[in-house]
C-alpha positions in Angstrom: -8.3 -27.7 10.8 -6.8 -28.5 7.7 -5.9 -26.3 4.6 -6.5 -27.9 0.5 -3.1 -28.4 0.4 -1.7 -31.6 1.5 -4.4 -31.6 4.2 -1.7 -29.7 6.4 -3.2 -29.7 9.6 -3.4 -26.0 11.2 -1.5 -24.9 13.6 1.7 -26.2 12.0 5.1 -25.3 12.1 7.3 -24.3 8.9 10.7 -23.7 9.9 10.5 -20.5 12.2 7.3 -19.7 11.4 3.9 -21.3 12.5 1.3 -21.2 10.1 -2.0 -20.6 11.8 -4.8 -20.1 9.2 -5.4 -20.7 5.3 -6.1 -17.5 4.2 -7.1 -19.0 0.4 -5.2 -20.3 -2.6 -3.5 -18.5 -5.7 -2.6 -19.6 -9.2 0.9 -21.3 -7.6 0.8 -20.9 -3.8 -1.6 -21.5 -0.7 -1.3 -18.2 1.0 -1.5 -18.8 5.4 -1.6 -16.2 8.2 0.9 -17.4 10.1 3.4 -15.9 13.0 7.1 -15.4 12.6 8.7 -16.5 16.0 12.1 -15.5 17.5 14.6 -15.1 20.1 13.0 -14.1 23.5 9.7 -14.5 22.8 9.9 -12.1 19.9 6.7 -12.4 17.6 5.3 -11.1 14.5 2.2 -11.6 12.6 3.1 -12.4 9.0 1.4 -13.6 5.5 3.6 -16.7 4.3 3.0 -18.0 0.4 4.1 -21.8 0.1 4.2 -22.8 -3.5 1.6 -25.5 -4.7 3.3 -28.9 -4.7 1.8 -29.3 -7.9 3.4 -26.2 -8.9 6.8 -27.2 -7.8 6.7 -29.7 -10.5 6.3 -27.1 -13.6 9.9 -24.9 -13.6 8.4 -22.1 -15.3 6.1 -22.1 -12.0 8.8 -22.1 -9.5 11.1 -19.3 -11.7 8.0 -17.1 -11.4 7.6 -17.3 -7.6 11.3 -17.1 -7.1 11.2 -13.7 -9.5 8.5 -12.2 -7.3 10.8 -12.7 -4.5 13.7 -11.5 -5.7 11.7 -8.0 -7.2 9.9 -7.3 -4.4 12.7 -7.9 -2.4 14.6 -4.9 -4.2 11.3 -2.4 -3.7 11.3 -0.7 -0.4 8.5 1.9 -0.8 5.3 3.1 1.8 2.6 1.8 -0.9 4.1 -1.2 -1.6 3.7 -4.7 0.4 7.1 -5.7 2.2 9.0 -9.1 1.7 10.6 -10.3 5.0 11.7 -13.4 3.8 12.3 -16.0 1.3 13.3 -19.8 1.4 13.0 -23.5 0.7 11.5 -25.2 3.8 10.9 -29.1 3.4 11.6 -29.1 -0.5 8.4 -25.9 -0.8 9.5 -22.4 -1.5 8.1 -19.9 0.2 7.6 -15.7 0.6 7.1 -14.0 3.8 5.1 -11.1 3.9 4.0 -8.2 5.9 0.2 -9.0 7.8 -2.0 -6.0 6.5 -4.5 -5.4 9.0 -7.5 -4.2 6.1 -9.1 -5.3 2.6 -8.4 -5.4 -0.8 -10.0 -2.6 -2.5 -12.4 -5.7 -4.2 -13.9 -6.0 -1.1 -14.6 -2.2 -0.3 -16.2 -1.8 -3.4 -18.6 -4.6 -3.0 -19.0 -3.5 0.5 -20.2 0.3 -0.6 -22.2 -0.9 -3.5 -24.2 -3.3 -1.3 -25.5 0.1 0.5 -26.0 1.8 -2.7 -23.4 4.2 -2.3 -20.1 5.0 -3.5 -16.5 5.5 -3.2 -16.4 9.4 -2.5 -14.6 11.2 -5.2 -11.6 12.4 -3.2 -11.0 9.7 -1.9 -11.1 7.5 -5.1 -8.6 9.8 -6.2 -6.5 9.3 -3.2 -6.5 5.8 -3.3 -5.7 5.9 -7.2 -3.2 8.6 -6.1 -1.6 6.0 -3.3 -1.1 3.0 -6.3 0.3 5.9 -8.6 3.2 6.6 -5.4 4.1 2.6 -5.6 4.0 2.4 -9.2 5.9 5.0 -10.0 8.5 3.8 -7.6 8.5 0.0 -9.1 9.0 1.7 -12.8 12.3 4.0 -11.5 13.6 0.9 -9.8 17.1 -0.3 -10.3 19.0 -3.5 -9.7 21.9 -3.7 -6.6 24.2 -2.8 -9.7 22.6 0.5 -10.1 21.2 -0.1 -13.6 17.3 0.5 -14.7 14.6 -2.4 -14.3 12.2 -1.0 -16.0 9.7 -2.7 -14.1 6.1 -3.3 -14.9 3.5 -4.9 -12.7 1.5 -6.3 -15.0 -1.8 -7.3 -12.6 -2.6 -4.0 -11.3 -6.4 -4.9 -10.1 -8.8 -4.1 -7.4 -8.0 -7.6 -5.6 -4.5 -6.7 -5.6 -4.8 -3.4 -3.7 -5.2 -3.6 -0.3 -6.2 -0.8 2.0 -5.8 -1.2 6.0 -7.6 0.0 8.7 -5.8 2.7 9.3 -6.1 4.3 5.6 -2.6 2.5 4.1 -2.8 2.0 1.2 -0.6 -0.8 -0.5 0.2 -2.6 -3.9 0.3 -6.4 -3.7 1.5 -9.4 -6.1 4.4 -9.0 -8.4 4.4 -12.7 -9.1 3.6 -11.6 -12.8 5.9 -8.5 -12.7 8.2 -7.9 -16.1 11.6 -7.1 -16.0 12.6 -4.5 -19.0 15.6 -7.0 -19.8 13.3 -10.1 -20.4 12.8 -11.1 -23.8 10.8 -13.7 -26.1 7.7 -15.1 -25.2 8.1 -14.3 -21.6 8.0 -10.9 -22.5 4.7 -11.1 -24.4 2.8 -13.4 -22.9 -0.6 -12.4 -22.0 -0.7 -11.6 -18.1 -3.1 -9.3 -15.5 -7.1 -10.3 -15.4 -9.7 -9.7 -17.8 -10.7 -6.6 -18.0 -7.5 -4.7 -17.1 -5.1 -6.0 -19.3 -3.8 -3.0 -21.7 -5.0 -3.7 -25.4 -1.0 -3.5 -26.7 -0.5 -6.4 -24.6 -3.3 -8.4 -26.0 -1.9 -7.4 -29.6 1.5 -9.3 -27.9 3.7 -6.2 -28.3 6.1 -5.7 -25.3 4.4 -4.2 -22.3 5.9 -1.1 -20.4 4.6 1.2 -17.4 1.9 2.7 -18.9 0.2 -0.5 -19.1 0.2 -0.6 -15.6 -1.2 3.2 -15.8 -4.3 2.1 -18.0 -5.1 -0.8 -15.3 -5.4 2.0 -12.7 -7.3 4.1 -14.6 -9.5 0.9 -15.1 -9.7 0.7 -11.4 -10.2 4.4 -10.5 -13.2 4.5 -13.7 -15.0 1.2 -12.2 -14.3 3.2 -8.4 -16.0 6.9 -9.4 -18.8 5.1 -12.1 -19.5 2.2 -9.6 -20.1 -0.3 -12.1 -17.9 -2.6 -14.8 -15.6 -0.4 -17.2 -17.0 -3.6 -19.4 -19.6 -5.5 -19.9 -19.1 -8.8 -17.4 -19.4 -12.3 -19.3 -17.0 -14.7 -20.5 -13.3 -13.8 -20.6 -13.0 -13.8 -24.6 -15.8 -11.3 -24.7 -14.2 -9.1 -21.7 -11.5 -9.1 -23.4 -13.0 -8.1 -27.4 -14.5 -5.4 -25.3 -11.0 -4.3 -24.6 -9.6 -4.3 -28.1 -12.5 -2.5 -29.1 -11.0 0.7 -27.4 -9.5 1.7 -30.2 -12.9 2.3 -32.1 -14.9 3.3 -29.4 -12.9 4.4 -26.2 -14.4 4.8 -22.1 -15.8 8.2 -21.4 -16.7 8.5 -17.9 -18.8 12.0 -18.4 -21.5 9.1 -19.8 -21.0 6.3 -17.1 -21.1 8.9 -14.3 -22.3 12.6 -16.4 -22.6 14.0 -12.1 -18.9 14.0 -12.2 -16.6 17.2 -12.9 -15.0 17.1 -16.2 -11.7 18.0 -15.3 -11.6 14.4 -13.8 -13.1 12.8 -16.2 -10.6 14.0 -18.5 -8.0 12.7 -16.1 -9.4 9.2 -16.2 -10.4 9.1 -20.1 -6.9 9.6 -20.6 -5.3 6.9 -18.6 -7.6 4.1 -19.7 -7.1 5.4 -24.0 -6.0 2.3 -25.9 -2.8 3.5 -27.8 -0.3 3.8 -25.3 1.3 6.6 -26.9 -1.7 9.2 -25.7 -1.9 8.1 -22.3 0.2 9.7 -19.5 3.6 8.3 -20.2 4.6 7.8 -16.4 2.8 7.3 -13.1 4.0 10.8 -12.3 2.5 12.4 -15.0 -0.6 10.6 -13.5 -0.3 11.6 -10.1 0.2 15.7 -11.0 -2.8 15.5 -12.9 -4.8 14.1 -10.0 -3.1 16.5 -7.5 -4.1 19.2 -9.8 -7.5 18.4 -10.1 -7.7 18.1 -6.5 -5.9 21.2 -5.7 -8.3 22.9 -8.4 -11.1 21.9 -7.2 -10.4 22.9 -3.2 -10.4 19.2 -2.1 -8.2 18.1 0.6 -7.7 14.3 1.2 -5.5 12.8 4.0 -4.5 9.1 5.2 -6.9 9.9 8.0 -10.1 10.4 5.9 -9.7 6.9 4.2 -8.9 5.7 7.7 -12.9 7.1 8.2 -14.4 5.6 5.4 -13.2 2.1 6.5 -14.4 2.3 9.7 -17.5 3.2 8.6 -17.7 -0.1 6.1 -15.7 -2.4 9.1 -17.3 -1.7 11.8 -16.6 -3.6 14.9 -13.1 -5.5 13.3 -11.8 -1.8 12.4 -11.2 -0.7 16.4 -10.4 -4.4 16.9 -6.8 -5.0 16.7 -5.7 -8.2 14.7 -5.3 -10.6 17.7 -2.4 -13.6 17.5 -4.2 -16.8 17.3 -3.0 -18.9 20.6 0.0 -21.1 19.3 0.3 -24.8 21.6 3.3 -24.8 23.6 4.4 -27.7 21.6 5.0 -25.6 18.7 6.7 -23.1 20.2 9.1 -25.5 21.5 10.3 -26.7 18.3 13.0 -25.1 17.1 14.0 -24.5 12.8 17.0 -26.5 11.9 20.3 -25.9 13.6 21.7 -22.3 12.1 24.9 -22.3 10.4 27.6 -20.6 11.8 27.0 -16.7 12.1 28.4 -14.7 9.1 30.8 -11.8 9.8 28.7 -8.2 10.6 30.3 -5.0 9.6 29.4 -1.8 10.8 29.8 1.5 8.1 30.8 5.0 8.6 31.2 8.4 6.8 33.7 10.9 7.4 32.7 13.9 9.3 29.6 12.6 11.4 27.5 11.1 8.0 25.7 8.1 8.0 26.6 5.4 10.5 24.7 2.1 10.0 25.4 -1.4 12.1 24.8 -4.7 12.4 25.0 -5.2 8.5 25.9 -8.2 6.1 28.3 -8.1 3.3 25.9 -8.1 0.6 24.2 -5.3 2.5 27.7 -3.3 2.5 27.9 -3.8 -1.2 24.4 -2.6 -2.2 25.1 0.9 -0.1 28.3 1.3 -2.2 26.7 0.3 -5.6 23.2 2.3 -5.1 25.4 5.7 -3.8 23.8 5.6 -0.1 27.9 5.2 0.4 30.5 7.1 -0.7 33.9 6.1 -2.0 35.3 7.8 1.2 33.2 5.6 3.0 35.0 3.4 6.0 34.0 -0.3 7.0 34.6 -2.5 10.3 34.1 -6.3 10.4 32.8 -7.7 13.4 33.7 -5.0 15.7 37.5 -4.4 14.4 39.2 -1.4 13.3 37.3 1.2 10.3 39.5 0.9 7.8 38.9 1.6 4.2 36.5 -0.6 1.8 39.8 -1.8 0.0 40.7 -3.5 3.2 38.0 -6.0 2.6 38.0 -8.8 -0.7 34.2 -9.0 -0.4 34.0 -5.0 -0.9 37.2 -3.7 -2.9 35.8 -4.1 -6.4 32.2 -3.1 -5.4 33.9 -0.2 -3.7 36.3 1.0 -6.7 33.5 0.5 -9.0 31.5 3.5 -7.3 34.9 5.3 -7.2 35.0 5.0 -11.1 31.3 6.2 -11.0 31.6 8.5 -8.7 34.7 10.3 -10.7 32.7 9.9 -14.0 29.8 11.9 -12.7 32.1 14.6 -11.8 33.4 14.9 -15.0 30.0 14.9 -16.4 28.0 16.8 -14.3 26.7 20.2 -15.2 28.2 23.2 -13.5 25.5 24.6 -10.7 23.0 27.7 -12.1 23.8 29.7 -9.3 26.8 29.4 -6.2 28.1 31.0 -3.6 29.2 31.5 0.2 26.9 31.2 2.7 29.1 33.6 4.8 27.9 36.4 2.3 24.4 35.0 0.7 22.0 33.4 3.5 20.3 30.4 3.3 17.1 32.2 4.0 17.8 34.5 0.7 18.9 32.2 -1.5 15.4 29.6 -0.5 13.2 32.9 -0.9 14.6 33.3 -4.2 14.8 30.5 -5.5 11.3 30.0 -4.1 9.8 33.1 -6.0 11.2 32.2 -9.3 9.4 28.9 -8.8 12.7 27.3 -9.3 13.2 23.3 -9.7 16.0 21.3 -9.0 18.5 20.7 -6.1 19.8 22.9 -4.1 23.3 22.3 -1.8 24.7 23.2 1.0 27.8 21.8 2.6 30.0 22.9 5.4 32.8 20.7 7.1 32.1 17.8 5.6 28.2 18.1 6.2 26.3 18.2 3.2 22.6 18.8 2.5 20.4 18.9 0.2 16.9 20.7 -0.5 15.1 19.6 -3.9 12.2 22.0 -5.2 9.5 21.5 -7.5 7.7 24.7 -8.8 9.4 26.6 -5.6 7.9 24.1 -3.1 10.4 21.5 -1.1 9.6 18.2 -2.1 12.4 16.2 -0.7 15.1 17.1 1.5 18.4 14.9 2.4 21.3 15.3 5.2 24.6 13.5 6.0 24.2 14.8 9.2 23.4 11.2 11.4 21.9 13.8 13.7 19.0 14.5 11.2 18.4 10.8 10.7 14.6 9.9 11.9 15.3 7.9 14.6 17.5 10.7 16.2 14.3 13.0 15.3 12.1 10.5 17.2 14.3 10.4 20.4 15.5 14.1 20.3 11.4 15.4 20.7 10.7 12.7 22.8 7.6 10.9 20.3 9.5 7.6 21.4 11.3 6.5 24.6 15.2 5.0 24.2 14.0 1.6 25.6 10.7 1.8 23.0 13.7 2.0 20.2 15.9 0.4 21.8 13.5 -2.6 21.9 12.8 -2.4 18.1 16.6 -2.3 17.3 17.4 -5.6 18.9 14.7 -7.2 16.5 16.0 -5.7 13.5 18.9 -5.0 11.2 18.9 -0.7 10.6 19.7 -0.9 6.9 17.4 -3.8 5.9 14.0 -0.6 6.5 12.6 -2.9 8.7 13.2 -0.8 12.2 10.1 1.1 11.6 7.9 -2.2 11.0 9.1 -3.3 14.2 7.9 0.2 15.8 4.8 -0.3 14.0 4.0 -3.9 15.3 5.2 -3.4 19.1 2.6 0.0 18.6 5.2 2.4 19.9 3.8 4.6 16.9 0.7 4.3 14.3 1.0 4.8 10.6 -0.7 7.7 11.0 1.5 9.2 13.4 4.4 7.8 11.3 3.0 9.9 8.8 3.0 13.1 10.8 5.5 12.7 11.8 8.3 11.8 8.9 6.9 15.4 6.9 7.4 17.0 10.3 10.7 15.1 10.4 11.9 16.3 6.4 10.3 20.0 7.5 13.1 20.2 10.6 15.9 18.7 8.7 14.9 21.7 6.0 14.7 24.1 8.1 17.9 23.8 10.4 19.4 25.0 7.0 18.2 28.5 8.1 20.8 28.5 11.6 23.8 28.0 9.2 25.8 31.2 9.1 28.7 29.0 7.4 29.7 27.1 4.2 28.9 27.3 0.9 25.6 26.2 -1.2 24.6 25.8 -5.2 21.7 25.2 -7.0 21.4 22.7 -9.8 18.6 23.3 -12.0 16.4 20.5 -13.0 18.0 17.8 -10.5 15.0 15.7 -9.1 15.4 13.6 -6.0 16.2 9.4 -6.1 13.8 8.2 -3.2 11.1 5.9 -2.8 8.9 7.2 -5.0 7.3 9.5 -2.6 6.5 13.3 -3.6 5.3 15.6 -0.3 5.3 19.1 -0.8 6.6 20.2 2.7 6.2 23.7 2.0 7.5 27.2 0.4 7.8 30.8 1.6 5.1 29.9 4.4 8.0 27.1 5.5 10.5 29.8 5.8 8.4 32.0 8.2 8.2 28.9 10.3 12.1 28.4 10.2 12.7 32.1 11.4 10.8 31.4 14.4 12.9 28.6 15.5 16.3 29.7 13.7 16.9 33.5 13.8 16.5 35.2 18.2 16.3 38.5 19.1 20.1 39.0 19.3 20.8 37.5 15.7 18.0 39.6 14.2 19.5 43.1 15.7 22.9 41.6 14.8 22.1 40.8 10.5 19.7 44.5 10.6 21.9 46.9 12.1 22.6 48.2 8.4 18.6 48.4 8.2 17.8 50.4 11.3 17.4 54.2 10.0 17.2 53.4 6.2 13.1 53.9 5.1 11.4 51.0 4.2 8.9 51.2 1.2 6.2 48.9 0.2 6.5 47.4 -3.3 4.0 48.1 -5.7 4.2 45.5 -7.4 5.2 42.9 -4.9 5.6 39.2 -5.9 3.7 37.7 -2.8 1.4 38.6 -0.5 1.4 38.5 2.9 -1.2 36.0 3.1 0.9 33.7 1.8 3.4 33.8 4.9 1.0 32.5 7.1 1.9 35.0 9.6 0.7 34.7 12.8 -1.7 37.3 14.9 1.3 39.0 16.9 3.2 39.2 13.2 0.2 40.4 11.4 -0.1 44.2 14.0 3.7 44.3 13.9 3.5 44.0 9.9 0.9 47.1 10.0 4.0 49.0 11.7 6.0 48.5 8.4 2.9 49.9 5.7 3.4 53.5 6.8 5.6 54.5 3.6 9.4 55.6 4.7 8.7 54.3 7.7 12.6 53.0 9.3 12.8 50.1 11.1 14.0 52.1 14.3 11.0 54.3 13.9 8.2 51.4 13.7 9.8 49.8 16.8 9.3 52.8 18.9 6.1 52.7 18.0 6.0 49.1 19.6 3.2 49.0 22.5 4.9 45.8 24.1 7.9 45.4 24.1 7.8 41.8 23.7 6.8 41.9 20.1 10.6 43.0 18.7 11.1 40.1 17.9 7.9 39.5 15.5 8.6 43.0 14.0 12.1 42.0 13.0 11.4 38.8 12.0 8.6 40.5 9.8 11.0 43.0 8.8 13.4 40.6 7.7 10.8 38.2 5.9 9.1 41.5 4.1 12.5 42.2 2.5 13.9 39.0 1.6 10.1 37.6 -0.1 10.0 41.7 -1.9 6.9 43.3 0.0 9.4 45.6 1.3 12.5 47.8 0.0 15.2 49.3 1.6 
């Protein structure tokens, strides 16, 4: 077989890859399924981009691919595709990619509409809700130095959303991404496709995220409408149509009137022509989705769009993507000679933080300029002594730069809303109150050198974060048993821990799905939360308005339902007698008023009849567990007891 380019015969070799397939051909590259091969038999299944010869003869070409490289090499995010590698092989440039068992959202469209059906509305909104997660990521993003991209994608499309099998959903294609910095004509040239370019960028004016925004809301309007947000023809009348926007702008209630108006609202909004009236940020997009879901009692998981693709794949869905036989001969070639191996260093933080190996220098330097490492922060090189970053020329200034930071946040940061000792205030009543005010911001807690952090939106935990290298995921994974030692084991020899690629490795040897990766990072962030309930310890404050830096993603892992959970597994019998021995005799009274129900502790059937012990009024504590038919359930009626006073259904 050959491929249009340079009538390459297939299989070939490419360095330490063997390209197996031509998967088609871009504006600048040929784009191959190929495998990525490595020491002891170690393969992967990859996607490999090899610039156009032709291409590698225009520089602006060459600049472009090399910039997709370089951005999408900085964006580490669930919803975005991965870059493994990047290189010159032969004279030809070329991206490594991840292999995304699935199809472009294109494809699904066309698929359901050749049936005479349609994208179901929640999940149209999940999907739309998925590229939201990714985008709003890219936008935040900031260079190794720590400063602001302001990223935009540019090309956000059907064709460049790909969903797999298993109900991922994933943004591809930042070869026409903008960096904020860029200027002149390269920041208002026209890019994207026809039809989802933003009208501000046709008028040339410099494009920002919410351009990106109205291309999704293009794509989430032509998803729940099932036809063209414009009328198809030739590309100068697609994109009139556009301009004309302004004059006469989409309403969805008249391509689809069967569809709630809430949503269309929702949609009308994103895809308006001035800028200025549309969402301002992907988040702003994604609450308003989540709120129209939540509003209108839809619930949408990873697992339902995992459904609806089986149901349009059917038999290559249950099929897993099977490795093309590579000849022997190829596998016995071997890439050029490597040069020799550059110095690893291993990091640590004081008192039992995070403890990463097996990195590179530039890898070192990133942790110190993002934050991930603190000033405090200790290094060893190649297996030597930990000794402080100054120790090292490659990391001294990088390291007394985030000292300099570091100090000038201190002297700038706001003083906490509320603080105090943990020894006095528990964690479980300062999360219940903070929860019942419907508080947001970050809350702290530190105690010998551990720190962690809760961040709460509207009362709910949305993020959590520990320095604790006994909370870290892969401890998580070993300590419940979900993975074997040797299963990790055997994805840590084929990986480096801080380049995020460990869990790809899990993935592709199958020692855990994305949707059980899915389950079980929330259940992960929930237990991390929740051990904050067994400290007795320390002190904590709360900073009001703080929102967490991660990758974009926003779960809501629970509220005063989460803290019901935690007493289960954080306060036994002989702590609860211990913290209500001042409660015994004193009569407990049912608030009038209260600010919760009880429904909303999700309280289980043994708490629910200990909980009908506490309505009689002035009942004591002592007096309702004498009144206990098994003696067994103590612990549920002091654990209700406990939660009824802190949450203020009950008063001492």
């Amino acid at each position: 077989m050959s491929t249009p380019s340079g009538n390459l015969a297939l299989p070939a070799r490419f360095g330490r890859y063997v390209l197996v397939n031509h998967l088609g051909r871009g504006g600048m590259a040929d784009i191959y399924r190929g495998v990525a091969l490595g020491a002891g038999g170690f393969a992967k299944q990859v996607v490999v981009k090899r610039v156009l010869p032709e291409a590698t003869q225009q520089e602006s070409a060459v600049q472009m691919f090399i910039e997709e490289a370089r951005l999408s090499a900085l964006l580490q995010h669930m919803n975005i595709a991965q870059i493994f590698d990047f290189g010159e092989q032969r004279g030809e440039y070329f991206i490594a990619m991840e292999f995304i068992h699935g199809r472009d959202l294109y494809d699904l469209m066309k698929r359901v509409a050749a049936r005479g059906q349609g994208i179901p509305v929640h999940l149209a909104c999940y999907i739309a809700m998925e590229v939201l997660k990714g985008l709003d990521y890219a936008h935040r993003a900031r260079s190794a130095a720590g400063e602001p991209l302001h990223l935009v994608h540019r090309d956000v499309n059907p064709t460049n959303i790909i969903i797999s099998f298993e109900g991922e959903v994933k943004l591809l294609d930042f070869g026409v991404a903008l960096v904020g910095s860029s200027g002149g004509d390269i920041a208002t040239n026209v890019r994207g496709k026809p039809g989802y370019i933003p009208p501000e960028q046709l008028a040339r004016k410099k494009p920002d995220g919410r351009g990106d925004i109205f291309a999704l809301g293009i794509t989430l309007y032509e998803m729940l409408s099932r036809r063209h947000a414009f009328k198809p023809g030739a590309i100068m009348d697609v994109l009139k149509q556009t301009v004309a926007l302004k004059a006469r702008p989409l309403r969805l209630q008249d391509a689809a009137p069967f569809l709630p108006e809430p949503l269309c609202t929702v949609v009308n909004r994103c895809t308006l022509a001035n800028p200025d009236e549309r969402f301002q940020t992907a988040a702003d997009a994604l609450d308003a989705l989540d709120e129209f879901l939540l509003s209108a009692g839809l619930r949408v998981s990873q697992r339902d769009l995992a459904a609806l693709m089986a149901s349009y794949y059917e038999p290559e869905v249950r099929a897993p993507p099977v490795q093309p036989p590579i000849p022997p001969a190829l596998l016995a070639q071997e890439p050029a000679p490597a040069q020799p191996a550059a110095p690893t260093y291993a990091v640590r933080e004081p008192g039992g933080g995070l403890s990463l190996t097996k990195l590179g220098e530039d890898d070192v330097r990133l942790l110190f300029a993002s934050g991930k490492l603190s000033p405090q922060a200790q290094v060893s090189q190649s297996g030597g002594p930990f000794l402080p970053p100054s120790a090292f020329p490659g990391l001294s200034a990088t390291a007394a730069a985030a000292q300099e930071r570091h100090e000038a946040r201190l002297a700038k940061a706001r003083p906490p809303r509320y603080a105090g000792n943990v020894g006095r205030v528990a964690p479980l009543r300062v999360m219940a109150r903070l929860m019942l005010a419907k508080s947001t911001g970050r809350l702290h807690f530190e105690q010998n050198r551990a720190h962690k952090d809760l961040f709460l939106k509207a009362g709910q935990i949305i993020a959590v974060r520990s320095s604790l290298a006994t909370d870290r995921f892969g401890a998580f994974l070993l300590q419940t048993g979900k993975l074997s030692v040797e299963q990790w084991q055997r994805a840590v020899e084929h990986t480096r821990p801080f380049s995020g690629r460990l869990l790809d490795a899990l993935l592709a040897a199958r020692a855990l799905s994305p949707t059980e990766l899915a389950d079980w990072t929330r259940e992960h962030r929930r237990t991390v939360a929740l051990s904050l309930l067994g400290w007795t310890g320390g002190r904590y404050a709360f900073f009001e308005g703080e929102s967490p830096i991660t990758d974009g993603t926003e779960e809501r892992l629970g509220g005063l339902a989460l803290l019901n959970e935690g007493l289960r597994e954080h306060y036994p019998l002989e702590r609860l007698v211990r913290e209500q021995e001042s409660l015994r005799h004193k009569p407990l009274h049912r608030n009038p008023d209260p600010p919760v129900s009880a429904g909303d502790l999700a309280l289980s059937a043994t708490e629910l009849r200990a909980s009908s012990l506490l309505n009689k009024p002035g009942n004591t504590l002592t007096a309702a567990l004498a009144e206990l038919k098994r003696p067994e359930d103590e612990v549920a009626l002091r654990r209700v007891a406990l939660l009824f006073t802190e949450v203020g259904l009950l008063a001492a």
